[in-house]
C-alpha positions as CSV (number, residue, x, y, z in Angstrom):
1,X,0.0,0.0,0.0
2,X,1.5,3.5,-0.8
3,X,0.1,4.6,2.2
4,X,1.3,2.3,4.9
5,X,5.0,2.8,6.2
6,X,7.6,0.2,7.3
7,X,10.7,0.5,8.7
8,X,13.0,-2.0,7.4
9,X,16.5,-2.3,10.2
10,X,19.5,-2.7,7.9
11,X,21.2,-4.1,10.8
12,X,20.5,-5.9,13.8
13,X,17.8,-8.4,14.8
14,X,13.9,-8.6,15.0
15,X,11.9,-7.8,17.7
16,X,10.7,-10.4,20.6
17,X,7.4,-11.7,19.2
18,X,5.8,-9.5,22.2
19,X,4.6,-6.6,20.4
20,X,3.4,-7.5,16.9
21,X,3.3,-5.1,14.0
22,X,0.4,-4.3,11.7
23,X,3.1,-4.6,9.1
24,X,5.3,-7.2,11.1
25,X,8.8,-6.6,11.9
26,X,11.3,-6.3,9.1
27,X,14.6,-6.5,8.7
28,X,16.7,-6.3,5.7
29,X,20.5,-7.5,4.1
30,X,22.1,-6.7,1.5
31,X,23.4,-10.4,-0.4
32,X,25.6,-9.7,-3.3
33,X,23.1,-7.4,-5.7
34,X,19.9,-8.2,-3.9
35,X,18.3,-6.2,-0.9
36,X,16.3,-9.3,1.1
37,X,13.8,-8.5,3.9
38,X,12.4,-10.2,6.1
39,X,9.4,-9.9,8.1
40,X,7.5,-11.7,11.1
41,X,5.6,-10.6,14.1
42,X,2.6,-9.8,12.2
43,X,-0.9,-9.1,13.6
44,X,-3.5,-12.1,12.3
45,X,-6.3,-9.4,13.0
46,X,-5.3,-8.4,9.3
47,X,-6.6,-11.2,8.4
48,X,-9.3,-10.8,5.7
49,X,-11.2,-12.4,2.8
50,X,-8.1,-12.6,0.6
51,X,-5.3,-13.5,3.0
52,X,-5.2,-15.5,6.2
53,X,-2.8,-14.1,8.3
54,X,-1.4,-16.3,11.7
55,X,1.5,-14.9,14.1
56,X,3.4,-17.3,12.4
57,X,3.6,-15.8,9.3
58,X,6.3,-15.2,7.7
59,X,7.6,-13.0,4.7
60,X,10.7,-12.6,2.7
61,X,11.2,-10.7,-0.2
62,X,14.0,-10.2,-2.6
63,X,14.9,-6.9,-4.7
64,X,17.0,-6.1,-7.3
65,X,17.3,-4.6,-10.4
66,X,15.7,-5.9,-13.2
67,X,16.0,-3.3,-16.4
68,X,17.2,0.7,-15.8
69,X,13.8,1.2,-15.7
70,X,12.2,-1.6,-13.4
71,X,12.7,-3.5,-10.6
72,X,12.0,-7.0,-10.0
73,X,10.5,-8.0,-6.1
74,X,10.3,-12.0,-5.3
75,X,8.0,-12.5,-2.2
76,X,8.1,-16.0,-0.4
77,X,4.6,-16.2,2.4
78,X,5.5,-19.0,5.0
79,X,2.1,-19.4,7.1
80,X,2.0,-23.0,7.9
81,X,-1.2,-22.6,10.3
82,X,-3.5,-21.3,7.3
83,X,-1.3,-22.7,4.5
84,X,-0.1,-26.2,3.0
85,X,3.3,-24.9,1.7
86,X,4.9,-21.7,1.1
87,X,4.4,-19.9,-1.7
88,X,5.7,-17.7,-4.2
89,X,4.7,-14.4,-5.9
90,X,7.0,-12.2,-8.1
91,X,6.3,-9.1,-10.0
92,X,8.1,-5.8,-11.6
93,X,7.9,-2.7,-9.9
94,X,8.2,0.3,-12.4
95,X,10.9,2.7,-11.1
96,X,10.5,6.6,-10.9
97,X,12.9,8.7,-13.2
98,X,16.2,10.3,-11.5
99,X,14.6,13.6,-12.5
């Protein structure tokens, strides 16, 4: 959502699971040319018609450059509770211009 803001740690580790995020608790590496982050601690009260959401839930996501003009973003959802499996989702992100 363009309105909802996260703050991803570039160092350091997550949170104790005793004070759960609306939009978990993320933290993020950089490995080789891809930013990863990784978030847990999520509320399951987001839970909704399209997405069950558990405390368990997990999220990692992968970024890097995909054209000049695009990015590419590959998101992994662990949530064993309301899930089989994991799963997969990936997608381009169009980039703004410099100017």
């Amino acid at each position: 959502m363009n309105h909802d803001v996260r703050i991803i740690k570039l160092s350091g580790n997550h949170n104790n699971n005793d004070f759960n995020s609306w939009v978990g608790d993320s933290i993020g590496f950089w490995k080789d040319d891809t930013l990863v982050v990784h978030t847990v601690n999520f509320r399951p009260e987001q839970s909704n018609f399209l997405t069950a959401i558990s405390a368990q839930l997990e999220i990692t996501k992968r970024f890097n450059r995909a054209t000049d003009t695009e990015a590419l973003c590959r998101r992994t959802s662990n949530n064993t509770p309301a899930y089989t499996h994991a799963f997969k989702v990936e997608r381009t992100i169009a980039l703004r211009k410099l100017d």
